[in-house]
C-alpha positions in Angstrom: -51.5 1.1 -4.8 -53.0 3.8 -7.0 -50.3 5.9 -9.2 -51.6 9.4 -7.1 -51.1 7.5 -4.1 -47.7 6.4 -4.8 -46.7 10.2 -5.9 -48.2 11.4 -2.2 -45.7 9.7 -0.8 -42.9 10.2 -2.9 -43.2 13.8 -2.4 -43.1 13.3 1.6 -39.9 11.1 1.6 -38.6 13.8 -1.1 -39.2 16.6 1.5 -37.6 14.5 4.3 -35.0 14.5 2.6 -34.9 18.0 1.5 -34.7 18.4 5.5 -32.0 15.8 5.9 -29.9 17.2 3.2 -30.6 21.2 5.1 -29.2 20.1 8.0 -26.5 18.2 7.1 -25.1 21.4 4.9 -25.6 23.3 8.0 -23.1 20.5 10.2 -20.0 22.3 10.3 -17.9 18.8 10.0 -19.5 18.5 6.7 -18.5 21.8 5.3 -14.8 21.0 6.9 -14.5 17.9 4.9 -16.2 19.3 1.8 -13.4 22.0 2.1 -10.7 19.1 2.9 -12.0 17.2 -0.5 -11.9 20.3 -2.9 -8.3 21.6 -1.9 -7.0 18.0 -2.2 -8.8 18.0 -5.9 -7.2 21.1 -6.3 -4.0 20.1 -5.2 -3.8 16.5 -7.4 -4.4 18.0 -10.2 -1.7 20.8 -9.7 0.6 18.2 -9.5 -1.2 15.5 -12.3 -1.7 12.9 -9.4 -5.0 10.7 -9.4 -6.5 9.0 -6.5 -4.5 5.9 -6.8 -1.4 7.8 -6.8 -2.6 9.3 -3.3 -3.6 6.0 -1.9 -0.5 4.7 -3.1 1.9 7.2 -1.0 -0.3 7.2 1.9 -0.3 3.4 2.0 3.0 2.2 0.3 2.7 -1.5 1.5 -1.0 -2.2 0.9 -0.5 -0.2 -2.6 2.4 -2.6 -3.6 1.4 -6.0 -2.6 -1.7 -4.9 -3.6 -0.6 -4.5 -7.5 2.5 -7.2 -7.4 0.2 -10.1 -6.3 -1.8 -10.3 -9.7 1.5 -9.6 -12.3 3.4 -12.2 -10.3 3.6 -15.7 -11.7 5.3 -17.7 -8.8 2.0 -17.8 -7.1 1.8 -15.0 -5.0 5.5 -15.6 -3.7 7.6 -13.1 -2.4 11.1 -12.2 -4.2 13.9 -13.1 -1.3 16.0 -9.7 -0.2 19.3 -10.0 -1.5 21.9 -10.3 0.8 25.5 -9.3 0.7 28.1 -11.0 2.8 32.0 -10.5 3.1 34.1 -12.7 4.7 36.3 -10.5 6.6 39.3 -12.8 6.6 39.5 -13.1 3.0 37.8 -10.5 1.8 35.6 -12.8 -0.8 32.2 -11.5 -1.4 29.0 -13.0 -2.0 26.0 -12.3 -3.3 22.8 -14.3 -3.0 19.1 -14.6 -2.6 18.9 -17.3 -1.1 20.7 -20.2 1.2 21.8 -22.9 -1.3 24.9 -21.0 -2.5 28.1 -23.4 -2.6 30.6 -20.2 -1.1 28.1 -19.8 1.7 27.5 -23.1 2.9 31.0 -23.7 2.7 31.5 -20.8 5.3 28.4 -21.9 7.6 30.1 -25.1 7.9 33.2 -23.7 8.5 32.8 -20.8 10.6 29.0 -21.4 12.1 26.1 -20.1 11.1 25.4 -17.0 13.4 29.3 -16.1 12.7 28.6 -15.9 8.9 25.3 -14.4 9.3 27.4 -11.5 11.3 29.3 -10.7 8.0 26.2 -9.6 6.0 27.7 -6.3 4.9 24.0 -5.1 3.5 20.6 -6.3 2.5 18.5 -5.2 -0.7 15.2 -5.6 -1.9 
């Protein structure tokens, strides 16, 4: 293919999408989100957020697995909620993460399972 040739048609696809881009600017949806994107500029950087602060509040879950999963070094496991129990006839509390505390299973065995279970006062992350 000759070099003038090769410029002939350059110019036409550059002309079709002259048109393309003329019509698009004219697409009222456009110039709604164009408007959408420049006020949300506007308003991160009137309050110093960037893009992944944005994403991060609009998605909170996929943000935060998202950025725990690489710093984590138990291979990807999640941290157990901690749960608080009182035993409502002694008052005793206890505190664990897990089910292989010595207090607790001593309860369970005592008391049953589901009863115990019913004296988790609350449950933290």
């Amino acid at each position: 293919m000759s070099l003038l040739s090769d410029y002939v048609k350059k110019e036409q696809l550059l002309k079709q999408l002259e048109e393309e881009l003329k019509r698009m600017e004219g697409d009222q949806r456009l110039k709604s989100e164009l408007e959408f994107k420049e006020k949300l500029e506007a308003l991160m950087a009137e309050y110093g957020k960037t893009t992944r602060d944005v994403m991060e509040l609009l998605s909170p879950a996929e943000g935060s697995q998202a950025s725990a999963a690489p710093a984590s070094s138990t291979g990807g496991r999640r941290k157990r909620k901690l749960k608080i129990y009182k035993n409502p006839k002694t008052g005793e509390v206890v505190e664990t993460r897990g089910g292989n505390h010595k207090t607790l299973k001593a309860w369970k065995d005592e008391h049953g399972g589901d009863t115990v279970e019913s004296w988790v006062v609350r449950t933290e992350d």
